[in-house]
C-alpha positions as CSV (number, residue, x, y, z in Angstrom):
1,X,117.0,112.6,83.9
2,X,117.2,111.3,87.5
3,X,116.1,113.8,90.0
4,X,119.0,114.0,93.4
5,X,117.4,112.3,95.9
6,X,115.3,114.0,98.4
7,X,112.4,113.1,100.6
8,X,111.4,116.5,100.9
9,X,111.0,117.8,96.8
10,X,107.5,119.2,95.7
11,X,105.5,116.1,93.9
12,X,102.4,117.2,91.8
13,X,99.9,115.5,89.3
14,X,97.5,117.0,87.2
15,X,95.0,117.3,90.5
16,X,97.2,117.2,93.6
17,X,100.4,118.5,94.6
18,X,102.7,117.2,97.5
19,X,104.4,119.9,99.6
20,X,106.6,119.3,102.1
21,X,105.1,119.9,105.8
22,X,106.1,123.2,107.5
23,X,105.6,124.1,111.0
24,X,103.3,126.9,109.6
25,X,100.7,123.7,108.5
26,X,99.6,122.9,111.8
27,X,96.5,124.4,111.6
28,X,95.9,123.6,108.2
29,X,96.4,120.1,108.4
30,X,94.9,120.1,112.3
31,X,91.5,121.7,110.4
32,X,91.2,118.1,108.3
33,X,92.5,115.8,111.1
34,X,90.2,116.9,114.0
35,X,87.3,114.6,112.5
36,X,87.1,111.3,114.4
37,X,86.4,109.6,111.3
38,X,89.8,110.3,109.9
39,X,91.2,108.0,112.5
40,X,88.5,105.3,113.2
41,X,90.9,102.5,111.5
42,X,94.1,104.2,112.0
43,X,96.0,102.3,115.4
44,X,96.0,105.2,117.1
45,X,92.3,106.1,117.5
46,X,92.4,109.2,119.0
47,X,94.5,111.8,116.7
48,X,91.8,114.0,116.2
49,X,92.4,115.3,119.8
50,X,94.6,118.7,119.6
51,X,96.9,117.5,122.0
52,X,97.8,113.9,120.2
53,X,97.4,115.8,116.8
54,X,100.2,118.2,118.0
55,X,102.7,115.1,119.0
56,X,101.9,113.3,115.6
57,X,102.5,116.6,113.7
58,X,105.8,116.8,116.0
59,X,106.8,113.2,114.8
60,X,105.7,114.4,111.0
61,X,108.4,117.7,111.3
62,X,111.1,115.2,113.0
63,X,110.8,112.6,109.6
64,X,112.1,115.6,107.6
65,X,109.6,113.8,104.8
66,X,106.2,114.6,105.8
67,X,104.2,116.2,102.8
68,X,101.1,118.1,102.9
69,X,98.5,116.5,100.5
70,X,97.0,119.7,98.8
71,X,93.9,119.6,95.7
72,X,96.0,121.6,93.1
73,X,92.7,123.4,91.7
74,X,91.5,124.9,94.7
75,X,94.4,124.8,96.9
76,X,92.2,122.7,99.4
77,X,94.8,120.8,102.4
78,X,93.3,116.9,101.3
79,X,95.5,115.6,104.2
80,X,99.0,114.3,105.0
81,X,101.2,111.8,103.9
82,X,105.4,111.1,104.4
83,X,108.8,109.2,103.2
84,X,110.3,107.7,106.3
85,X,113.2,105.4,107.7
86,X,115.2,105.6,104.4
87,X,117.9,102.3,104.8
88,X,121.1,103.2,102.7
89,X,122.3,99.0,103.3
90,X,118.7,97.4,102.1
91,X,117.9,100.9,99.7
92,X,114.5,101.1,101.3
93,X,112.4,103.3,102.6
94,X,108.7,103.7,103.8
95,X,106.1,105.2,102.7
96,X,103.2,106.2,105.3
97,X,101.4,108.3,108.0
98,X,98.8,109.0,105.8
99,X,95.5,110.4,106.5
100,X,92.7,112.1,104.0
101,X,89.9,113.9,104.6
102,X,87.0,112.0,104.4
103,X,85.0,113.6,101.5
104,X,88.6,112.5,99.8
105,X,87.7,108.8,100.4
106,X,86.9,106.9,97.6
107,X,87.8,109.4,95.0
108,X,90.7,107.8,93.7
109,X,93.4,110.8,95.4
110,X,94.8,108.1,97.7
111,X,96.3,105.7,94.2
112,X,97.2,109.1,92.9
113,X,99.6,110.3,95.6
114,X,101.4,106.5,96.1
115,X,101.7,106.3,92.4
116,X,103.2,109.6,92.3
117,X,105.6,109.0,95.7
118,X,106.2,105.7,94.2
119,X,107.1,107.2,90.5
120,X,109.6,109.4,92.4
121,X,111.4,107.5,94.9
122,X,112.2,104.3,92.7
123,X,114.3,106.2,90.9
124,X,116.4,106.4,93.8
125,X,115.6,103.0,96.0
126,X,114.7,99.4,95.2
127,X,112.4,98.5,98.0
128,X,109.5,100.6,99.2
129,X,108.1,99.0,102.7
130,X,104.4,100.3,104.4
131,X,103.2,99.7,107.7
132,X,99.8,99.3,107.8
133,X,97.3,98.9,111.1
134,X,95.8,95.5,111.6
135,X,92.6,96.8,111.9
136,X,92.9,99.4,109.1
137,X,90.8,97.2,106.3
138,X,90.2,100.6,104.1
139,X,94.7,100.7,104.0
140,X,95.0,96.6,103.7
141,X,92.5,96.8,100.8
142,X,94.6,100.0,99.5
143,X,97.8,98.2,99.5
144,X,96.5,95.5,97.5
145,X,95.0,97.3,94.6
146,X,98.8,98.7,94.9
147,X,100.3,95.8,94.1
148,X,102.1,95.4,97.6
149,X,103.0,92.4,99.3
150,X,102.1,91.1,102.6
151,X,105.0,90.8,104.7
152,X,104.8,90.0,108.3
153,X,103.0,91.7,111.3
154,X,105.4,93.8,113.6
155,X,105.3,96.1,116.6
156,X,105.5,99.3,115.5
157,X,106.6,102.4,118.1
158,X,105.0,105.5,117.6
159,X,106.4,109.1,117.9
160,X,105.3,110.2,121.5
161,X,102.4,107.5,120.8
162,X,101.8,103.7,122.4
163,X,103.5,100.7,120.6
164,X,100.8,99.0,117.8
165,X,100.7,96.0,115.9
166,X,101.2,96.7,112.3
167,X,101.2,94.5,108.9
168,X,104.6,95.3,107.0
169,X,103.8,95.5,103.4
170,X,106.3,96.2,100.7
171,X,106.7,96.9,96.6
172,X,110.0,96.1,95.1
173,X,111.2,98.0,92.0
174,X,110.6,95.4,90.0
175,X,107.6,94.1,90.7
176,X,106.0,97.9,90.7
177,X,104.1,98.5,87.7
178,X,102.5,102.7,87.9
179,X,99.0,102.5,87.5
């Protein structure tokens, strides 16, 4: 059965669950972000600063699909992640905005929650597009292993943020193969 289409449902695996961001998650998701690390390959280096955090966390409520990324044992906050600029004519939509904690990296939770956000939302689109930093190797490497395709690079504006180049990546419906 075909769930109705939402970009804000509850997502969950046997290890992490997906809930959508409430204004009450500031804090929470501030707590994870606030290590420069986080952001060192991300285009917009300086997110751990309250101030920036609080304008990207203003751009996540705004999407209406920005998901807390929470360890379903312990109830940890892992990070943040969101469904963005659906596109009714092309039946697209993104899939990005992500940051992890760094004890997170390399543990596999990043395949987890785009298999699990890609499980989902192909049910209701046929293209699934990511924008991904030039400079973000750790993402370009991630979207490979994914099975995504290089696209082009574009200028990408930011919420409240300065215009960065970005390479547009993308996984059709077809070609997407859970893992």
């Amino acid at each position: 059965m075909i769930t109705p289409f939402s970009i804000q449902i509850q997502l969950e695996n046997n290890q992490v669950r997906l809930i959508p961001v409430q204004q009450e998650d500031l804090e929470t998701l501030y707590a994870v972000a606030q290590d420069p690390k986080v952001w060192e390959q991300h285009p917009n280096k300086n997110r751990f600063e309250r101030a920036v955090f609080e304008n990207f966390f203003e751009g996540a409520l705004l999407s209406r699909g920005a998901y807390l990324i929470q360890d379903k044992n312990s109830n940890e906050t892992l990070g943040s992640t969101r469904f963005y600029n659906y596109n009714s004519d092309e039946n697209s939509i993104f899939i990005g905005y992500t940051f992890y904690a760094t004890k997170t990296w390399g543990t596999g939770i990043n395949p987890q929650v785009k298999n699990m956000m890609l499980d989902y939302i192909f049910d209701h689109v046929d293209i699934v597009y990511f924008h991904v930093g030039n400079d973000n190797e750790r993402s370009k490497k991630a979207m490979e292993k994914l099975g995504a395709k290089k696209i082009r690079l574009e200028e990408i504006a930011y919420h409240g943020e300065p215009n960065r180049i970005n390479i547009l990546y993308s996984i059709r419906k077809e070609d997407y193969c859970y893992k």
